[in-house]
C-alpha positions in Angstrom: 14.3 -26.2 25.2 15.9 -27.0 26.5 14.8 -27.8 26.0 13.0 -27.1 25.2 11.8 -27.3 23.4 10.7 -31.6 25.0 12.1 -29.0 23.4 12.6 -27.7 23.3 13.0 -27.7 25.3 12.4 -26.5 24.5 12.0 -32.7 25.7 10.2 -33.3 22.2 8.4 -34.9 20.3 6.4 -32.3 19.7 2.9 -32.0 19.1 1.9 -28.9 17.1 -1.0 -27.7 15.2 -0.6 -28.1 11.7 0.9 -31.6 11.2 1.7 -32.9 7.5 -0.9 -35.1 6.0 0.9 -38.8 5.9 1.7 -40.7 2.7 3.2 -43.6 3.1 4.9 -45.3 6.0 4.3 -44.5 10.1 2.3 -41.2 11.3 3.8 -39.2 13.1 4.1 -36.5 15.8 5.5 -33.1 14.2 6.9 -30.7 16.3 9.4 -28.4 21.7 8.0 -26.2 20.5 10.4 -25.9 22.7 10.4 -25.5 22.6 10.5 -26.8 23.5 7.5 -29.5 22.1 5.7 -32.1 23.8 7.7 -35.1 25.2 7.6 -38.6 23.9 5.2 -40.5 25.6 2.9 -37.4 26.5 0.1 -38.2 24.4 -2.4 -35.6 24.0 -6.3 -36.8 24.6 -9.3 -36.3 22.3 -11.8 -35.7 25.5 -12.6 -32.6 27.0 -9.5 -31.1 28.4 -9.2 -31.0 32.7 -8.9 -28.0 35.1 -5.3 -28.9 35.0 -4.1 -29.4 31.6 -3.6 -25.4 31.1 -2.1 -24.5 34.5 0.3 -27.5 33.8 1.4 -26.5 30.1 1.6 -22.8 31.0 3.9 -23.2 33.9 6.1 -26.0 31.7 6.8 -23.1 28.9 7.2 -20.2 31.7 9.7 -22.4 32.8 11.0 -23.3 29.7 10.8 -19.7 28.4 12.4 -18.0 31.5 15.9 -20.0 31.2 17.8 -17.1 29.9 17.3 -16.0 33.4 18.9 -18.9 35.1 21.8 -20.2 33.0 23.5 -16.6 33.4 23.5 -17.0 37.7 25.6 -20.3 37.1 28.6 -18.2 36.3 31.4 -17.9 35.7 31.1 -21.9 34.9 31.2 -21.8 31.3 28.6 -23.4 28.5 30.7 -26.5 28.9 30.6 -27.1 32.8 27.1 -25.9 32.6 25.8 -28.3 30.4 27.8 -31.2 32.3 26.6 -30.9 35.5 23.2 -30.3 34.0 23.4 -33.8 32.8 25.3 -35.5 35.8 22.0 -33.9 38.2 19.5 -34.5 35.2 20.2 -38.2 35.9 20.3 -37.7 39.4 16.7 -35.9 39.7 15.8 -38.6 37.1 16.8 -41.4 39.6 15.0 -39.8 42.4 11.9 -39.5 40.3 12.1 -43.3 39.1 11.6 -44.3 43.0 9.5 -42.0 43.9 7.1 -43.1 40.9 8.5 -46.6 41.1 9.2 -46.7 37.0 12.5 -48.3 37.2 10.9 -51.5 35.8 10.1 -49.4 32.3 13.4 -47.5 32.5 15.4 -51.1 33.2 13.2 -52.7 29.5 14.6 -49.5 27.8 18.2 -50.7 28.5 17.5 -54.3 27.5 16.2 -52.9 24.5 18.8 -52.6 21.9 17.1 -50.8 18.8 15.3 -48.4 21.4 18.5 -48.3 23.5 20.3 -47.2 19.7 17.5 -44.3 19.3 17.7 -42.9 22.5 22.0 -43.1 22.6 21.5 -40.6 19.0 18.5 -38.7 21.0 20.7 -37.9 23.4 23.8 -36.7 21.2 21.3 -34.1 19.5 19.9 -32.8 23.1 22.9 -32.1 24.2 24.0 -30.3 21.5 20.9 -28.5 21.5 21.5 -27.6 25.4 25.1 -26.6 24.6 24.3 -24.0 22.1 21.3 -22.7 23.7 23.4 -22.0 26.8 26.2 -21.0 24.8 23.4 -18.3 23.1 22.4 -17.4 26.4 25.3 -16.7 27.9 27.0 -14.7 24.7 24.4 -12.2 24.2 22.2 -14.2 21.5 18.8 -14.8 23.4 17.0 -13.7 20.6 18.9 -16.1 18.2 17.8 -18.4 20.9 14.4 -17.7 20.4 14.4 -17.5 16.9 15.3 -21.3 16.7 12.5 -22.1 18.8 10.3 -20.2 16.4 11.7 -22.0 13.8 11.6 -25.3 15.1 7.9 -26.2 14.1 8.3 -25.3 10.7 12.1 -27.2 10.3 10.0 -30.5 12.0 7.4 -30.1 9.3 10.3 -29.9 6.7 12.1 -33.0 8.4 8.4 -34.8 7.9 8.6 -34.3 3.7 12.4 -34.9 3.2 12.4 -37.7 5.8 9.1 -39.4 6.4 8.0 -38.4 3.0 4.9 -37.2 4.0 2.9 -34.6 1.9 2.2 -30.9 2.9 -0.7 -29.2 1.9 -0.4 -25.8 -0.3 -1.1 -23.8 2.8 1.9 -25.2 4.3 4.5 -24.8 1.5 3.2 -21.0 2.4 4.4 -21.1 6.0 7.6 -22.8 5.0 8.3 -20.3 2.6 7.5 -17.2 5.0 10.3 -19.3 7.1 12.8 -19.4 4.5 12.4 -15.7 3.7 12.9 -15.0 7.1 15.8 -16.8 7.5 17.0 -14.9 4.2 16.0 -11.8 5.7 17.9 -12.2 9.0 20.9 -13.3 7.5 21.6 -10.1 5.2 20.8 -7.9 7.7 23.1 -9.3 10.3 26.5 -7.3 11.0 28.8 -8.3 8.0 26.4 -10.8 7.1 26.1 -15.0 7.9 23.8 -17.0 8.8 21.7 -17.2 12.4 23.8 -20.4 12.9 23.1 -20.9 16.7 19.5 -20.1 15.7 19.5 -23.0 13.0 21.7 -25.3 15.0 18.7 -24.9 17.7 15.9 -25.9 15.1 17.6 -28.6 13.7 18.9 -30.4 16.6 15.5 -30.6 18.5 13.9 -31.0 15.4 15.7 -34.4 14.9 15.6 -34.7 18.0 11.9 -34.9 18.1 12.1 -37.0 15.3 14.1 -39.6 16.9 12.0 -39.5 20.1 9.0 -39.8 17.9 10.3 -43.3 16.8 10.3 -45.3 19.8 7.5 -42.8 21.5 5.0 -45.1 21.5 6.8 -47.9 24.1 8.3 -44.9 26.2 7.4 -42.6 28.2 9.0 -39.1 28.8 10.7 -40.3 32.1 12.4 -43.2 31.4 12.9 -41.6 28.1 15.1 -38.6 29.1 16.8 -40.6 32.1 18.4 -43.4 29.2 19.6 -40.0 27.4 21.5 -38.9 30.6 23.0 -42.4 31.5 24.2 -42.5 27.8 25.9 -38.8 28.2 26.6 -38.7 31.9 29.6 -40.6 31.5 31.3 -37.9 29.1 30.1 -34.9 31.5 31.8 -37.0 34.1 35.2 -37.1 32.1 35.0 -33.3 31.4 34.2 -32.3 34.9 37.0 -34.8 36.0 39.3 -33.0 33.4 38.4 -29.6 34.9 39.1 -30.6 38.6 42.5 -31.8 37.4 43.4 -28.6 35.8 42.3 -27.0 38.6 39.7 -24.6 36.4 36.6 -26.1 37.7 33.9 -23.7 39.1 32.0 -26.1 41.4 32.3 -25.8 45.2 34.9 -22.9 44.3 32.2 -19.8 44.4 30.4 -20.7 47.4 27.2 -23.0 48.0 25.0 -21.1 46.6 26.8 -21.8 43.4 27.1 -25.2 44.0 23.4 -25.9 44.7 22.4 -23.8 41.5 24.6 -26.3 39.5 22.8 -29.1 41.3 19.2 -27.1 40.5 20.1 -27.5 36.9 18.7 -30.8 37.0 15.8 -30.1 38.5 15.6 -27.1 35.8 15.7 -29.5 33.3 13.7 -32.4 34.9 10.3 -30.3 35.9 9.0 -28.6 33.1 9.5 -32.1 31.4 6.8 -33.4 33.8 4.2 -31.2 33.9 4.4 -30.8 29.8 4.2 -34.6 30.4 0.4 -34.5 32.4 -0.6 -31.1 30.8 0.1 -32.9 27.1 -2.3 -36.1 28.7 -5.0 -33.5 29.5 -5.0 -31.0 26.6 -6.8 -31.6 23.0 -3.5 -31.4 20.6 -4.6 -28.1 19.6 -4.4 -26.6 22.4 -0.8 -28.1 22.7 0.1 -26.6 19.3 -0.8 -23.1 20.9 0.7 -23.1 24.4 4.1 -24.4 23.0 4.7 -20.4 21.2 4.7 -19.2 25.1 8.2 -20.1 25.5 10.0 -18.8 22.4 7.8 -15.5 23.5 9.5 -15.5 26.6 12.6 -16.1 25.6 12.0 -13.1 23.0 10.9 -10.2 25.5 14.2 -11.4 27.7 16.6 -10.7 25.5 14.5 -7.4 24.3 14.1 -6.3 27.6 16.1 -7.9 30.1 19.0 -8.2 28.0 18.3 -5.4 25.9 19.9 -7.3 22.8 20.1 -4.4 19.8 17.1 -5.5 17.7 17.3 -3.9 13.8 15.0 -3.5 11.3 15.8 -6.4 9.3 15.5 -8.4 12.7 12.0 -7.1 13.2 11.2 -7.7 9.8 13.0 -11.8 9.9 10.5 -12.4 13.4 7.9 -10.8 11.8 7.7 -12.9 8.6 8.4 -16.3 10.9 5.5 -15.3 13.2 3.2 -14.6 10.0 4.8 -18.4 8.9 3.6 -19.7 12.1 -0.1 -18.0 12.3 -0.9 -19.7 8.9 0.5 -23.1 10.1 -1.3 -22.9 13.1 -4.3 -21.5 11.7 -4.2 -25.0 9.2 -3.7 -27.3 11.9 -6.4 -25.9 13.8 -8.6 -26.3 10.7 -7.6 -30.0 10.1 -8.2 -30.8 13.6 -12.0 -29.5 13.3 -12.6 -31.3 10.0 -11.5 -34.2 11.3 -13.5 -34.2 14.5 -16.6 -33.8 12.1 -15.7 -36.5 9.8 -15.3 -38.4 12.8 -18.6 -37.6 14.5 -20.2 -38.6 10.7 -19.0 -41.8 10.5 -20.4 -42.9 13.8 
């Protein structure tokens, strides 16, 4: 979400109920959330979930889901500078967690990796896109477009599974995708002067390939190192823009006060946190329960731009959510299905 969905954050990839059935090739993970979606590495466990798998996820997508209310207190920096020094202090809460945690040793293999190097590097293009739009949504006025992409997200990842990964969808789940697409059709007609709800699609896709591409290599890395490789690949270029914003003297850090200053800096932490306790509630939680907590953000994100921001919300609008949230009921509904017939045919061929 930025993440989130993760991911979306929104930092991904994300585990929701409803997965395609594989054909051929590698399973996989489909998405985060949001969200923001369950980070690479987190992987969910089949026992009995602890006292502090729900507590964790919960306050990862409150987090996650209450980020419209954050990213407007960093102004008047704009999407750009935001999304810079969220990087630069991303890497720099990063760092400080590596110590703490001592997990430089699996951070350093990820760099002397080259293929999983490669994956991360395009990772982290698409999650910074992804954080640039959303806080370009944000701070614009579109929270519900926001939100929307969040919604969307699982049902583009299960997409991305059949035109990618070539995996097969049950019938139930051409029915969700094609609530989605009606939605989207919906939406788009009843928008002034009509057009598509590009920052809402630009959201789904990028953290869906996102979560895609973390998928890959999620298996040999975990959520940590993961997402500090993705800001030493961007933090570079956030450097060079904030350099190129001191120079023309239109830079907003250190020139509003402290307080802005050490909101900037809280960005990373912003980022950073929710990413962790997805990361233990996601080692805790049967995947099912995943699938469901990961819908608290976009819901968050919803009733602030209802009712914080008091975005205008039309009848066509209604009627768009309305048909995605009836898309994601019967995906959900099918995963949690598959999930019990598997446990059974698992307990029967003990």
């Amino acid at each position: 979400m930025t993440g989130v969905s993760t991911t979306p954050p929104p930092e991904p990839a994300t585990a929701v109920a409803g997965a395609p059935e594989p054909a051929t090739g590698p399973a996989t993970t489909s998405a985060d959330t949001a969200s923001p979606a369950a980070p690479a590495g987190a992987r969910p466990v089949a026992g009995a979930p602890d006292r502090w798998g729900l507590p964790l996820g919960v306050g990862a997508f409150v987090i996650w889901g209450g980020m419209p209310l954050f990213f407007p207190l960093l102004e008047p920096a704009g999407a750009f500078e935001i999304i810079a020094h969220r990087v630069v202090w991303s890497l720099v809460f990063c760092a400080l967690l590596l110590a703490a945690t001592r997990s430089f040793g699996a951070f350093v293999r990820v760099l002397r990796t080259p293929r999983t190097l490669g994956v991360l590097a395009v990772a982290s293009v698409f999650i910074v896109c992804n954080w640039t739009v959303y806080v370009y949504g944000v701070l614009t006025g579109h929270v519900l477009d926001a939100a929307l992409g969040y919604f969307i997200n699982p049902l583009l990842t299960v997409l991305l599974a059949v035109v990618v990964l070539r995996e097969r969808l049950r019938p139930v789940q051409w029915v969700a995708l094609a609530f989605g697409a009606a939605a989207v059709v919906v939406i788009s007609t009843g928008r002034s002067g009509g057009g598509l709800p590009w920052i809402a699609l630009v959201l789904a896709c990028s953290f869906g390939i996102y979560s895609l591409l973390k998928n890959r290599v999620g298996r040999s890395v975990d959520a940590l190192p993961g997402l500090a490789v993705e800001t030493v690949v961007a933090t570079p270029f956030a450097l060079a823009y904030l350099a190129w914003l001191t120079a023309q003297g239109t830079s907003t850090f250190g020139a509003h006060g402290a307080g802005h200053v050490l909101l900037l800096m809280a960005s990373g932490v912003i980022t950073g946190l929710p990413l962790l306790l997805f990361g233990g509630a996601a080692r805790r939680l049967p995947l099912t329960a995943v699938g469901m907590i990961q819908y608290l953000g976009p819901v968050l994100q919803f009733l602030c731009g209802l009712v914080v921001f008091h975005e205008h919300m039309p009848l066509t609008r209604w009627v768009g959510f309305g048909l995605v949230w009836v898309a994601l009921v019967i995906l959900t509904t099918d995963g949690v299905r598959q999930a019990r017939a598997s446990r059974v045919a698992a307990r029967a061929a003990r």
